[in-house]
C-alpha positions, -999 to 999 in steps of 0.1 A, spaced: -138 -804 -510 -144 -813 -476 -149 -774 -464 -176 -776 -493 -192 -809 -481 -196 -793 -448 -214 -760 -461 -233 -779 -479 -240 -801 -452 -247 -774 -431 -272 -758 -449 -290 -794 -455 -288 -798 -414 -301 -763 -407 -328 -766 -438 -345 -800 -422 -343 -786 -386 -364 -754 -402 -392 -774 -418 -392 -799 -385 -394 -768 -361 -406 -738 -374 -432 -731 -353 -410 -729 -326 -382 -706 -343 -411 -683 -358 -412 -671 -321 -379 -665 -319 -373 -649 -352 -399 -626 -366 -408 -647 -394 -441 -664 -404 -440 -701 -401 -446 -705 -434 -420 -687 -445 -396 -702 -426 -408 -744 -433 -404 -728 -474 -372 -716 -467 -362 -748 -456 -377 -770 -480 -363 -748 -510 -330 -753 -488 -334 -790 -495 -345 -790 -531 -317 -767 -541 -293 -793 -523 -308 -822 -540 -311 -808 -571 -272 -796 -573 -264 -835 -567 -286 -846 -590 -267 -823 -615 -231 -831 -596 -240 -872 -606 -248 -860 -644 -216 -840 -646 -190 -864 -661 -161 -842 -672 -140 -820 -649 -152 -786 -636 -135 -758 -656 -131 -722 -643 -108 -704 -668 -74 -722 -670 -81 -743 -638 -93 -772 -636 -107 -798 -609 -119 -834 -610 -153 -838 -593 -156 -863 -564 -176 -898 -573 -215 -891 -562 -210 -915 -536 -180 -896 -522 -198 -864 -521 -227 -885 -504 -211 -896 -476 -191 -863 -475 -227 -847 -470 -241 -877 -448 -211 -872 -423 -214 -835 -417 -246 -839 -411 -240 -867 -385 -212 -843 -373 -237 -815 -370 -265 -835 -352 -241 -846 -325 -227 -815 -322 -257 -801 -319 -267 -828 -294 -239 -828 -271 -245 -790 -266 -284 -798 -260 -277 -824 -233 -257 -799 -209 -280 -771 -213 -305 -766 -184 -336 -785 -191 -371 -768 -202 -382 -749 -227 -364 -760 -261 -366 -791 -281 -344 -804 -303 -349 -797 -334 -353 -759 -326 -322 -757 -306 -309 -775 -335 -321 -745 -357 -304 -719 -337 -273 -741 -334 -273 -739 -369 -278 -703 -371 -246 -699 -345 -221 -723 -363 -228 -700 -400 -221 -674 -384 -193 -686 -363 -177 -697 -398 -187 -663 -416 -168 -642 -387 -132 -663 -400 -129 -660 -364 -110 -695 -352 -138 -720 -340 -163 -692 -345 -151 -683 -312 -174 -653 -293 -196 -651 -324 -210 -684 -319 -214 -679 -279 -233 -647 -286 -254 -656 -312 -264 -683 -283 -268 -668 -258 -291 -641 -278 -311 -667 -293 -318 -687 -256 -323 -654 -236 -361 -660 -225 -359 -698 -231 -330 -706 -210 -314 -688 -180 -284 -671 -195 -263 -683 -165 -274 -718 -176 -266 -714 -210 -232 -698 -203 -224 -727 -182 -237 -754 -211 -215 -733 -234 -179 -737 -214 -188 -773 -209 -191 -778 -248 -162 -760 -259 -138 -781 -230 -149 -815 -248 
């Protein structure tokens, strides 16, 4: 449950940093704005709506002769709430040690995002290299690369 809480939390954390900076990652990914704020407000319906049918759901979930008890709503709430927290500061602690200038937050927090699914898609432990490239691809033009390659040791020794 708690590798599903964090998915899910995941795509909640990367869906609000898409509608609070879209403008910005439109100019890093060929994307209208629009496109991208819907894309993460749909993100957020679809994660609201699933609870709201997860709190309705009383009997367990059955997938052929298996079956599993759901989590209590509030479990599953603060599940979602901490891997978001977990997330943020991740995403802040990287942030802080990166040369400062040309991102905000919420945009780094978008590409952050962006890195850590992909990290975990690879199966690669800790996402390592993936998440490093997909980095320092994403801050090439923002940040100095020798900059970001510095920030990026520094957050993988804490």
């Amino acid at each position: 449950f708690g590798n599903v809480a964090f998915a899910i939390g995941l795509a909640a954390f990367t869906a609000g940093c898409l509608m609070l900076a879209g403008s910005a990652v439109a100019r890093i990914v060929p994307l209208p704005i629009i496109l991208l704020r819907c894309a993460g407000a749909a993100g957020l319906l679809s994660i609201i709506s699933g609870l709201l049918i997860w709190a309705s759901r009383r009997e367990p979930l059955r997938l052929g002769r298996f079956s599993f008890e759901m989590p209590s709503l509030e479990n599953t709430r603060l599940h979602l709430l901490a891997s978001t927290v977990d997330l943020a500061a991740a995403a802040g602690a990287l942030w802080f040690v990166l040369p400062r200038g040309g991102i905000d937050f919420f945009t780094f927090a978008a590409i952050f995002s962006a890195a850590t699914v992909l990290g975990v898609i690879s199966r690669l432990p800790g996402g390592l290299g993936v998440f490093e490239v997909v980095m320092l691809l994403a801050l090439s033009g923002i940040i100095p690369s020798d900059g970001t390659l510095a920030a990026l040791r520094i957050y993988r020794g804490v």
